[in-house]
N, C-alpha and C positions, 0 to 999 in steps of 0.2 A: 163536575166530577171530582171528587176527594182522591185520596191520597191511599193505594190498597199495602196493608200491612201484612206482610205475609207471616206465618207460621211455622218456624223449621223444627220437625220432628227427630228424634232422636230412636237409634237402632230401626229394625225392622221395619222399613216403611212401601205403603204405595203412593207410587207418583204416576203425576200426569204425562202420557205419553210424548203428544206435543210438546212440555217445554219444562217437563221436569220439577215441577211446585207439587211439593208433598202435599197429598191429600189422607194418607192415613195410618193408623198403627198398625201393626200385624196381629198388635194384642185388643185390638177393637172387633178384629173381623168372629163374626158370629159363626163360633162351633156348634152349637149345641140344636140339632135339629132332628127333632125322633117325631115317626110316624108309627103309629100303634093299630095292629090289626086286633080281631080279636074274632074264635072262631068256637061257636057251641054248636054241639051236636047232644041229640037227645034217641036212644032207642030203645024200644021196650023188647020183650020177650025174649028173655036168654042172650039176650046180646049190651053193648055197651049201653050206660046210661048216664046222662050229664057228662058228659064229656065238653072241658072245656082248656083251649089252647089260646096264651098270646104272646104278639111274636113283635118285639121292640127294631125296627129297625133306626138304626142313628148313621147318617149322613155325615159324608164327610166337610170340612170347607170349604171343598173346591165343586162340591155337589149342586151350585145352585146354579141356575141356570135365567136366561133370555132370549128371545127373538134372535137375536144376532150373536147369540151363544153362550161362553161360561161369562157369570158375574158373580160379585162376592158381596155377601150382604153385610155390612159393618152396624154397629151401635152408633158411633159417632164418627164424623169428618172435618178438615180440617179446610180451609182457602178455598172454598165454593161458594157459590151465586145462586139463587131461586128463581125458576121461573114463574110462572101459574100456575096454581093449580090447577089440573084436570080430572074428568073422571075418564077410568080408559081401560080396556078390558085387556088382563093381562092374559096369560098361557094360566094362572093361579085360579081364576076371578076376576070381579071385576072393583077395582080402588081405585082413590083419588090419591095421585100421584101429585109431584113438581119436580121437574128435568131440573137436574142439578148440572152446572156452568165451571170451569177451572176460572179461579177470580183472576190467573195470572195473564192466561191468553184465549178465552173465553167458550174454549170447547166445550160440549155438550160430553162428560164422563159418568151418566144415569140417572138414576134420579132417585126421592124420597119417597117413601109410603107417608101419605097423610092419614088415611083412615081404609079401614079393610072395609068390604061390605059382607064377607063371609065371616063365620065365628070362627073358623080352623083358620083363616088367617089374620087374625086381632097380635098375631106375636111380632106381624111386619110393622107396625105404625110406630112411627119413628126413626124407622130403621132408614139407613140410607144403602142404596146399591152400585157397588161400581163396574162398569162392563172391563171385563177381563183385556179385550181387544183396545181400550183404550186408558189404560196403567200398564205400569210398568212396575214389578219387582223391586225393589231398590234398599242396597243395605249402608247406610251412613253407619260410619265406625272409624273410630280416628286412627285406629293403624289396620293395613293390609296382610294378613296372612298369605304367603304364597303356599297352596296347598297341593300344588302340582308336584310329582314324581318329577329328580330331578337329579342328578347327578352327584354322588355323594363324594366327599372331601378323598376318602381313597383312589377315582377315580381321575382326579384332578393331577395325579403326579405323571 
């Protein structure tokens, strides 16, 4: 076994719950997810005809979901491990995955899309996911703001 070089991320980051080794940027985490309806109606005689409406919804960040509840889907991550590939049928579909590992203390924090087997989900592969229940928030910043209401210099005499 070699020698693991970890990665420390700067601003905004997720880390791993267990033992706090950054695994990602805030600015990696995948916004951009719109589901397109689209709705034609057609009638004849004295009433509407061609009628056609579509309606964009766009999902937030925090919109994506798992088995065991919120996860966030990132572009890229950082201090993870691979496991096997599997095929494995999600809540989405059904794709080949690989459970991604924290390289620092070896927990299971989701896994990767390796290949979609749906075309509406060809946008996941690559993508990595991390279960919400198992990161933590985390903001590295070299000075602390105290932003708490607090007793002001008047009050001090």
């Amino acid at each position: 076994m070699g020698r693991v070089f970890v990665v420390e991320l700067e601003g905004r980051i997720y880390k791993c719950k267990f033992c706090s080794c950054h695994l990602a940027h805030a600015d990696d985490l995948v916004s951009r997810r719109y589901k397109f309806y689209m709705f034609s109606f057609s009638i004849k005689d004295e009433f509407l005809v061609n009628f056609s409406l579509i309606l964009v919804a766009v999902s937030s960040k925090q919109a994506f979901s798992c088995r065991r509840g919120k996860a966030y889907l990132f572009n890229t991550v950082v201090n993870i491990t691979y496991g096997a590939q599997e095929e494995r049928m999600m809540l989405s579909g059904m794709h080949t995955v690989a459970d991604i590992f924290c390289c620092c203390c070896g927990q299971i924090v989701g896994w990767k899309y390796e290949a979609a087997h749906d075309k509406n989900q060809k946008y996941k592969e690559g993508k990595h996911v991390l279960e919400r229940g198992r990161i933590i928030d985390g903001m590295d910043s070299e000075f602390y703001l105290d932003t708490r209401s607090g007793v002001s210099d008047n009050e001090d005499v």
